[in-house]
C-alpha positions, -999 to 999 in steps of 0.1 A, spaced: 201 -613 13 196 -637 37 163 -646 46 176 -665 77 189 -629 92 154 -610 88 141 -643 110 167 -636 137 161 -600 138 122 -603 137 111 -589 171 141 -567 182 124 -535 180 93 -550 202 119 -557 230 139 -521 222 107 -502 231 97 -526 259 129 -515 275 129 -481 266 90 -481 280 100 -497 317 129 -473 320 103 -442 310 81 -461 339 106 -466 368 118 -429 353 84 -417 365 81 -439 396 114 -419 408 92 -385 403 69 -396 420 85 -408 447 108 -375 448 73 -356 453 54 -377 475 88 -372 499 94 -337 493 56 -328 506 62 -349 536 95 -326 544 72 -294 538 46 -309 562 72 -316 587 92 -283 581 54 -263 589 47 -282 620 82 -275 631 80 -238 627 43 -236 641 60 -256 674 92 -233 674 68 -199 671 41 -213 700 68 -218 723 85 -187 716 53 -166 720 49 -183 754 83 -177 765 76 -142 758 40 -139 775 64 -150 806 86 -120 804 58 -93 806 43 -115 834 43 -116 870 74 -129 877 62 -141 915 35 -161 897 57 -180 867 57 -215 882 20 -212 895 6 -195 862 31 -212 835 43 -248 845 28 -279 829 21 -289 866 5 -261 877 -32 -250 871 -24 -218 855 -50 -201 826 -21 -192 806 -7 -228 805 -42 -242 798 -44 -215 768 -10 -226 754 -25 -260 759 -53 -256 740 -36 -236 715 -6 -264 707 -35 -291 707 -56 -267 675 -28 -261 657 -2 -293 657 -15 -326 650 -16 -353 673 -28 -387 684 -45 -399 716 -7 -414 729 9 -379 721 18 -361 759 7 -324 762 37 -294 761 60 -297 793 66 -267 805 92 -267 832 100 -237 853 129 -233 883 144 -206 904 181 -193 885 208 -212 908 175 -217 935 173 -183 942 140 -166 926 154 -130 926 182 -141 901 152 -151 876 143 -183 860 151 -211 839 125 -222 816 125 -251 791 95 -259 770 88 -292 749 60 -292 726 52 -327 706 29 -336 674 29 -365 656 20 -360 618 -12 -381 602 3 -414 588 37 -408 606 42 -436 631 71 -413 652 63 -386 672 82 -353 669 91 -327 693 104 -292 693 122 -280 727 138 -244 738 142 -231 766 155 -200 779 164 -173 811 131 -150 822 145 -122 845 129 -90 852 160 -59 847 
């Protein structure tokens, strides 16, 4: 035997688990990182569907309404209770900041003529804690009395 080979081989297995250890780490960091992300996306995905089910319950509170009354009672410009409760509903269960605008509703006569029914687009926006973009959800839809 050689004792000049055991001296060039001396440390070889230190360094094979060092490596095999950092891959096990960066291994781990990956998992991490694959969670951390994957709770943002079922954060995101919740406020999305809590936006998309307030604006459809409102759109639907303006089919069994007075239909004479829709710009009045429903319109973000308007002073209507029903808007101020969708308000106040949106602003209790979305998150937002102090720069994030309150729901737009906009509400117009079909083709200018009331009798034909009306056009109605909502926007509702939330911005996430720690997210530095704001989100928004819009629909919109046709509110005509048969």
């Amino acid at each position: 035997m050689n004792p000049r080979g055991h001296a060039l081989q001396r440390g070889s297995f230190m360094l094979e688990a060092l490596i095999a250890l950092l891959i096990v780490a960066l291994g781990i960091l990956g998992l991490v990182g694959l969670q951390a992300r994957a709770v943002q996306n079922i954060g995101d995905a919740q406020y999305r569907s809590e936006a998309a089910f307030l604006s459809n319950d409102l759109l639907s509170r303006m089919w069994t309404s007075n239909q004479a009354n829709l710009v009045a009672d429903f319109e973000s410009t308007g002073s209507g209770t029903p808007y101020d409760e969708f308000k106040t509903i949106v602003q209790a269960r979305l998150p937002k900041i102090s720069t994030t605008p309150d729901p737009d509703v906009t509400v117009t006569a079909r083709f200018g003529d009331p009798t034909m029914g009306h056009d109605v687009v909502i926007t509702v926006f939330w911005q996430p804690p720690g997210d530095l973009q704001q989100h928004r959800y819009q629909t919109g839809g046709t509110v005509k009395l048969n």
